[in-house]
C-alpha positions as CSV (number, residue, x, y, z in Angstrom):
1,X,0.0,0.0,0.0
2,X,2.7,1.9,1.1
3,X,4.7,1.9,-2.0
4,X,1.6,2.6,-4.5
5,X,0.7,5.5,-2.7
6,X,4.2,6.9,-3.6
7,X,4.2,6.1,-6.8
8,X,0.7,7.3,-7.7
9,X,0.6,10.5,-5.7
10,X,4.4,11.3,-5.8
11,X,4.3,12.8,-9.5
12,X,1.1,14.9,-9.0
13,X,0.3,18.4,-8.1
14,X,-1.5,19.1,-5.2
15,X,-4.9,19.5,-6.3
16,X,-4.6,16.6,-8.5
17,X,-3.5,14.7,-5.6
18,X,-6.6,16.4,-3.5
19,X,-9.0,15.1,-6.2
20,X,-7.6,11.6,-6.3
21,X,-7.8,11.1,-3.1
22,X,-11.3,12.5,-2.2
23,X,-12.4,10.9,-5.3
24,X,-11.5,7.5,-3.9
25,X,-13.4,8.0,-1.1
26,X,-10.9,9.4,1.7
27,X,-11.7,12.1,4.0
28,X,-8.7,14.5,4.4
29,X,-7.3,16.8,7.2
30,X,-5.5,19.9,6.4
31,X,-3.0,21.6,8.5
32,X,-2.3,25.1,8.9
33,X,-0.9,27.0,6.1
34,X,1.8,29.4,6.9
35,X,3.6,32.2,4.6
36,X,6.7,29.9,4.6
37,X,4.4,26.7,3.8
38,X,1.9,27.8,1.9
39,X,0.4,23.8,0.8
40,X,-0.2,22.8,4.5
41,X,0.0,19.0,5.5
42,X,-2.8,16.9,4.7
43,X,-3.8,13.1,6.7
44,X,-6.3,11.2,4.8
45,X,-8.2,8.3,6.1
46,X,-10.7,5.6,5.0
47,X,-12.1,2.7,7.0
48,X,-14.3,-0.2,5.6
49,X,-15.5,-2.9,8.5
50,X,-17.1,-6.4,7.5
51,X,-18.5,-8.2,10.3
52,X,-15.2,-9.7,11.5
53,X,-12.7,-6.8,10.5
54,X,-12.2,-3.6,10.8
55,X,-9.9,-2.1,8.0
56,X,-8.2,1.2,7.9
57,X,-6.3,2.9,5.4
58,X,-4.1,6.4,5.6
59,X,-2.7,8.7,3.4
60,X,-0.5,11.8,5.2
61,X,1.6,14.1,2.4
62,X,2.9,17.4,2.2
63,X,3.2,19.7,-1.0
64,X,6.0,22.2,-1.8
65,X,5.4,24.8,-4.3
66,X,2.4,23.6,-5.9
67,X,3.4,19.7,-6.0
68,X,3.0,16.8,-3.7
69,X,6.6,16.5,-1.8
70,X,6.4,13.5,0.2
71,X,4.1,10.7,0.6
72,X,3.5,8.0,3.5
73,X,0.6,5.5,3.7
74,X,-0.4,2.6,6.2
75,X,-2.9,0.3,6.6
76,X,-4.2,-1.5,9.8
77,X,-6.7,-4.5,10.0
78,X,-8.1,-5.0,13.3
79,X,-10.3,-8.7,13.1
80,X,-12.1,-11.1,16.0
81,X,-9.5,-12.3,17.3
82,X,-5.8,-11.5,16.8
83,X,-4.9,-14.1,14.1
84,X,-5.8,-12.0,10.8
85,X,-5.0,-8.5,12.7
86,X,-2.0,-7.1,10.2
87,X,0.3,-5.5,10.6
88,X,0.6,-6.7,14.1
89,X,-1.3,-8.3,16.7
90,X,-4.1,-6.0,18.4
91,X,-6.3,-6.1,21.6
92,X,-9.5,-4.3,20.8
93,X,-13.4,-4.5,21.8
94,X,-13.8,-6.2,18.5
95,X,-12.1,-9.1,20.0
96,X,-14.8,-10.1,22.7
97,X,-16.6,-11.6,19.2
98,X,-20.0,-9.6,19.8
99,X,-20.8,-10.5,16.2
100,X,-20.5,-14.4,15.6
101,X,-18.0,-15.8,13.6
102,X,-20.2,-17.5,11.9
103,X,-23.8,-16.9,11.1
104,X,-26.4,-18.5,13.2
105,X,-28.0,-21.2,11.3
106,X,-31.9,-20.8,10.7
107,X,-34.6,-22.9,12.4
């Protein structure tokens, strides 16, 4: 993930890089602009959930002079249970199963 973000949004401008991004469905965070930084950072995030996982995915860059600078993305999957959480291992509510791993069979 982390190495297609950089090589998709690394060669754009900024505002192609805005509409890319919102146009896949992320909402964005801007920082501050400042006289000495006029494109301010942005942190972008998405998150998609089935009944057994929670997925999120993140997009932070910066812009200088017009066109996107630097680029970092992660992703983090968060499932019932720890075995399918990626990158790492990670206690959360979602692991006291309140959905059911499987469905419940009909009667």
């Amino acid at each position: 993930w982390n190495s297609g973000v950089k090589a998709l949004l690394g060669k754009m401008s900024r505002p192609d890089a805005i509409k890319a991004i919102t146009d896949a469905g992320f909402e964005c965070e801007y920082g501050e602009a400042h006289e000495n930084y006029p494109d301010p950072m942005a942190v972008c995030k998405r998150s998609f959930a089935t009944r057994a996982c929670q997925m999120d995915w993140e997009i932070s860059w910066t812009a200088d002079k017009g066109m996107v600078a630097e680029v970092d993305g992660s992703f983090k999957r968060d499932c019932v249970g720890t075995d399918d959480d990626w990158p790492d291992k990670v206690v959360s509510p979602i692991d006291n199963q309140l959905a059911p791993a499987t469905p419940p069979k009909p009667n």
